[in-house]
N, C-alpha and C positions, 0 to 999 in steps of 0.2 A: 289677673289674666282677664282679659275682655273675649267676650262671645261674639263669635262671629257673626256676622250678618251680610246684609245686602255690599257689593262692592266687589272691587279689584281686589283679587289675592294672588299674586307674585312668588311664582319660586322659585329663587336663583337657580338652586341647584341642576333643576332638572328642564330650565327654562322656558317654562310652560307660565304663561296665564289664565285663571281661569276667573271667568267672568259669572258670580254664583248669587243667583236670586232666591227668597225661602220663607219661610214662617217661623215662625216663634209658638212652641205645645210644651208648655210648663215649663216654661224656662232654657228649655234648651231648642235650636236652630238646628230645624230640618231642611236640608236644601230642596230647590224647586227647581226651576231650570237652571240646567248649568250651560255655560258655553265657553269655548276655550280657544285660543289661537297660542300657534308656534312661534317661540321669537329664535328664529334663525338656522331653523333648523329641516334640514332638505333631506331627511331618509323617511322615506315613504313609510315605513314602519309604526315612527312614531308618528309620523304626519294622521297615518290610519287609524292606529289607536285612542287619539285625541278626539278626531273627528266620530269614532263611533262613539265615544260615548257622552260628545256632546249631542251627536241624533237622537243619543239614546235616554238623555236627561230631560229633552223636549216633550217623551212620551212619556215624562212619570205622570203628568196632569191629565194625559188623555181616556178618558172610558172606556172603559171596555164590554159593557152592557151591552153594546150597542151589535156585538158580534157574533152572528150565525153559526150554530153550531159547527159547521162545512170551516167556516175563515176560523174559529177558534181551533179548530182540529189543525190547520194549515200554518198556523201562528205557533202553536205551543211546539211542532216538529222542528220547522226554522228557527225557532228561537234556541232548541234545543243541538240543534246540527249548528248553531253560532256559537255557542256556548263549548262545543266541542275545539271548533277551529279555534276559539281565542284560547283553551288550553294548551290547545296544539303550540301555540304560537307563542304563550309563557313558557314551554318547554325548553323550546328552541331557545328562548332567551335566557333561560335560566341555565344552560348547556354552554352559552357561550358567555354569557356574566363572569363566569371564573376563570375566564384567558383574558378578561379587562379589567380584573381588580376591580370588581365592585363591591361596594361596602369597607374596603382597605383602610378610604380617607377616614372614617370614622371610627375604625379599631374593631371592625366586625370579626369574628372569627373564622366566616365564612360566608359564603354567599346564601347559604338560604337561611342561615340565622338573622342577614341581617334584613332581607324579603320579611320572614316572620313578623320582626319587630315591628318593620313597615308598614307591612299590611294588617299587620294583627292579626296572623294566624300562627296556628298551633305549629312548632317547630315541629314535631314525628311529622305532620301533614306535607308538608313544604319539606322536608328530608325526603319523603318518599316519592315526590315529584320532581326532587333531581337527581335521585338516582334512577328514575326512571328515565329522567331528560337524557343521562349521558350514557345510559344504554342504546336509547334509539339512535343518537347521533352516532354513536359509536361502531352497531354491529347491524342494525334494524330499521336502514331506510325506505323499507318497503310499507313498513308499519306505519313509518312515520308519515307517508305519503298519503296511506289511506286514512289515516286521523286527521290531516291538513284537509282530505275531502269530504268530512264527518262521514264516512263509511262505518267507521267503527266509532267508541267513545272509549276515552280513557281509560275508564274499566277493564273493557276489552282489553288494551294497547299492550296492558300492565299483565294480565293474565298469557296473555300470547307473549310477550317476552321472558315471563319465566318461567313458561312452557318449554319454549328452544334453550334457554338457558340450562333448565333439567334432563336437557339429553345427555348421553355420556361423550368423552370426547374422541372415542374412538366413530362416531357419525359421522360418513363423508359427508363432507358439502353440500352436495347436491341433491342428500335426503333430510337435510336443515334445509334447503331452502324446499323441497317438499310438504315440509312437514308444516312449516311458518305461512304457504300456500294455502296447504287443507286452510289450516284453521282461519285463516283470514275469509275463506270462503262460508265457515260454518257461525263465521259470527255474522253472518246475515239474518240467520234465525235462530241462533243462543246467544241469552245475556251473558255477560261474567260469568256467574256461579256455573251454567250450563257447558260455557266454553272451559271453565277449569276443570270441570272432571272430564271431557275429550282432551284436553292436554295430561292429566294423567297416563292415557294410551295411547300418546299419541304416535310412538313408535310401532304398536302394533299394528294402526292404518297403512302408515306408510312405509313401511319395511317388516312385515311379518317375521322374517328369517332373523334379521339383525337382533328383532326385540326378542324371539324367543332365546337365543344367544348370550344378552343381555342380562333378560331376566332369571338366567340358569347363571350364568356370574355371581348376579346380585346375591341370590338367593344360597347359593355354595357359600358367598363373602359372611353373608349373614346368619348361619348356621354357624361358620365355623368359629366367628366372631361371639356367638351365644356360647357355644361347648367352653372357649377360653377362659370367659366369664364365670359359668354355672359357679354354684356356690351354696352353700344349704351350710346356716349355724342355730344352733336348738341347747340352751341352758335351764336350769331347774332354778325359779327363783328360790326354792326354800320352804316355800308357805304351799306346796303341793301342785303349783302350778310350773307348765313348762312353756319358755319362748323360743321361738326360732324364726327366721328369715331365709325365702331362699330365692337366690335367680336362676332359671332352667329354662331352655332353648322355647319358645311358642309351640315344636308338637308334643313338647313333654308338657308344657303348659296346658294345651288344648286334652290330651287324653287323662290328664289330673284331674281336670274341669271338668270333662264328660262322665268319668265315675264319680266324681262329689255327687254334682248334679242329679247322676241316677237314685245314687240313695239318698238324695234330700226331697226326691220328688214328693207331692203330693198323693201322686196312685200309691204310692207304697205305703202308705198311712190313713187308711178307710177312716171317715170321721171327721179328719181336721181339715179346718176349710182348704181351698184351694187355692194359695197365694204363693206369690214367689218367694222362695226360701231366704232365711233370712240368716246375717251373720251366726246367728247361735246354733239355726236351723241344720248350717253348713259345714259347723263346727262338731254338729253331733255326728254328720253326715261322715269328717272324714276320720272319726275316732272310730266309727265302724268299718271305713275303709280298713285303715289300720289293723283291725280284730280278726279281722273276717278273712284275711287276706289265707288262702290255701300253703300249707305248710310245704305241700310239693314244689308251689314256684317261688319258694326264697330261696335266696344266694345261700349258700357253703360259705362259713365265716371260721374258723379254728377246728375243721373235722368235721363238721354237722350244721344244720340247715339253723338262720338266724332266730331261731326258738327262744320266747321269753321260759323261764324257767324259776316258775314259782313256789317258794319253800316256805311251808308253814307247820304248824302241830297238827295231828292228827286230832285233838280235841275242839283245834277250831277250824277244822276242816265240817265236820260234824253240827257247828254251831256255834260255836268259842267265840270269845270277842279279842284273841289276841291278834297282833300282825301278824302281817307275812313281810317275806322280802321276796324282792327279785334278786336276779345273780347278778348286779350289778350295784348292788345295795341299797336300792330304794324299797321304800317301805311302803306298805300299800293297806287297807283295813283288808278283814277278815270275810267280810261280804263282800267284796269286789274280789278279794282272790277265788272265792266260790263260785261268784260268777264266771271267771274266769276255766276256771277248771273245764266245763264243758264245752268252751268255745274252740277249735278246730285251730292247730297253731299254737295252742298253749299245752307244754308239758309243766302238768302240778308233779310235782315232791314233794310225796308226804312222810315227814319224819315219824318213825314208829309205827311203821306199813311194810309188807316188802318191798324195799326199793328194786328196780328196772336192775341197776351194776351190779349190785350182787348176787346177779344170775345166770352173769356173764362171765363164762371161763377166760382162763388163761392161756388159750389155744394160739391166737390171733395174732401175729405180731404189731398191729397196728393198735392202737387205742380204737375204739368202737363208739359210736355214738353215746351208746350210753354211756360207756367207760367217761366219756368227756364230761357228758351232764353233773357225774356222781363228783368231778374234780372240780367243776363249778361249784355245785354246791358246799363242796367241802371246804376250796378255797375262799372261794369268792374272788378270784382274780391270781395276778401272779404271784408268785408265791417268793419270788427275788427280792431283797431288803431295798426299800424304796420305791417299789414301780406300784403301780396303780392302776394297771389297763386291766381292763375287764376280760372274762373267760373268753370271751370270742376271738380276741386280740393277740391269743396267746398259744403257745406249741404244747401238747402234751410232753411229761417227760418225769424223767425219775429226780424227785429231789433229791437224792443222793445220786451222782452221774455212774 
């Protein structure tokens, strides 16, 4: 393959010659002036686009030292408000490319894959500039108009149409075209980023009533969408540790957060620096949730409030190094269940003490709290051949009917 240089270069395809002068910097051929003429071809379009960037190949050699602060400030705006329009104008073209089969002769798979390939740009870049292109042609000629007059710049263009695009479709008309007004007006003085978060509200400007309407919808849709979902699963690997996952609505989310939070705080622990808590931090936090939690405001689970119910010997209540269990048959040391003993929530059974049932008459026709506890413990669960659910899970009742 030969390197190009000085000389006529011919393209059929696109009927263009460009007539391309340049240098040679280590081997490869940097153009210098270029200059181009149309062979046959009368749509001012292209005739325009030829001709600008042959003016504009003539200033690659020209200085610009030479340029007062006033004319460079004056230069860098225009150059930038051209730079818009000639987007504008790839838009358009690239909008209506795909009702002429272009790229088809060569086996393109579409029109901006085969632009990409052309130009050497990044295909996501050139996808997202025609579906921008056939949005504006399509619903947003107003947009399109003010981009053709650099009013706005592409950034803009893109953030204002999927601004209107994010309204819902129950929006009249006439507060889409409201709304697609404001912002065309606000991007006088916001860039992109600025203009996207006024397009987040943008219902609320221009139709107060509609949005709050709206967003009492959304917000019902989205609750009722979390409750369906919720979900909460928690297994014992075995080795003392427990897993669980759960998904729960953002205000069960938020008020979980806000008691973590409280007792992971720093004030609550004189001494230790003052840093934001950390996973472990959070982790201790919510194990005291869990401890702490007042026995009055648990749920009623088989007769009586969801109470762990810990049994152990009277000798290692005392001091003893044997286990304990819960009533659910997990096994626990003998110093955690002491610990446990005086925390608020926890009923200890202690074997070879007077037990709480055995104090409790035969008056009652119901089983009794305590009557329940003393079958938990006795049990440990149902007492039917094969079941395995836990005392909570379960009805009192005479094993003999």
């Amino acid at each position: 393959m030969t390197r190009p240089g000085p000389g006529i270069v011919h393209n059929p395809a696109s009927r263009i010659t460009v007539n391309r002068t340049g240098f040679d910097v280590g081997g490869a051929w940097l153009s210098g002036v270029m200059t181009a003429q149309v062979d046959d071809v009368s749509h001012p379009v292209v005739a325009t686009a030829v001709g600008l960037r042959s003016s504009l190949s003539g200033l690659s050699g020209t200085p610009v030292w030479g340029l007062s602060t006033a004319d460079t400030e004056d230069a860098l705006l225009e150059v930038s408000a051209l730079a818009t329009q000639v987007a504008q104008l790839q838009l358009r073209l690239l909008a209506h490319a795909g009702r002429v089969d272009v790229g088809q002769s060569v086996g393109a798979t579409s029109v901006a894959n085969w632009l990409a390939h052309e130009s050497r740009t990044t295909r996501p870049a050139v996808h997202r500039a025609a579906r921008l292109a056939s949005r504006l042609e399509e619903a947003h000629p107003v947009v399109d108009e003010a981009l053709a007059d650099a009013a706005i710049n592409v950034e803009q263009a893109a953030v204002i149409v999927e601004a209107i695009a994010a309204l819902p479709d129950e929006v009249e008309p006439a507060t889409v075209e409201k709304a697609q007004a404001f912002l065309l007006r606000e991007a006088a003085d916001h860039d992109a980023r600025a203009l996207r978060v006024l397009g987040r509200r943008l219902l609320e400007v221009v139709d107060p009533e509609t949005a709050d309407a709206e967003e009492a919808r959304r917000l019902e849709a989205e609750e009722a969408a979390a409750r369906a979902v919720a979900s909460f699963t928690m297994s014992d690997d075995g080795h003392g540790q427990c897993h669980g996952r759960f998904t729960i609505p953002s205000l069960h989310g938020s008020m979980l957060r806000k008691a973590i939070n409280a007792l992971a705080a720093p004030a609550r622990h004189p001494g230790r620096p003052a840093e934001t808590p950390t996973k472990h931090k959070l982790g201790l936090a919510f194990m005291e949730y869990i401890e702490t939690r007042s026995e009055s405001t648990l749920p009623h689970a088989g007769g009586c409030s969801a109470s762990v119910v810990v049994t152990l010997d009277l000798d290692a209540l005392m001091g003893g190094l044997a286990a304990a269990s819960l009533c659910d048959g997990t096994r626990i040391s003998a110093g955690e269940a002491r610990r446990l003993a005086c925390t608020a929530g926890i009923i200890p059974v202690v074997l070879g003490g007077k037990s709480e049932p055995l104090d409790v008459g035969r008056r009652l026709r119901f089983h009794t709290k305590a009557m329940r506890i003393a079958m938990g413990v006795r049990d440990g669960g149902c007492t039917a051949e094969g079941c395995d659910r836990p005392p909570a899970m379960c009805h009192a009742h005479h094993d003999v009917p």
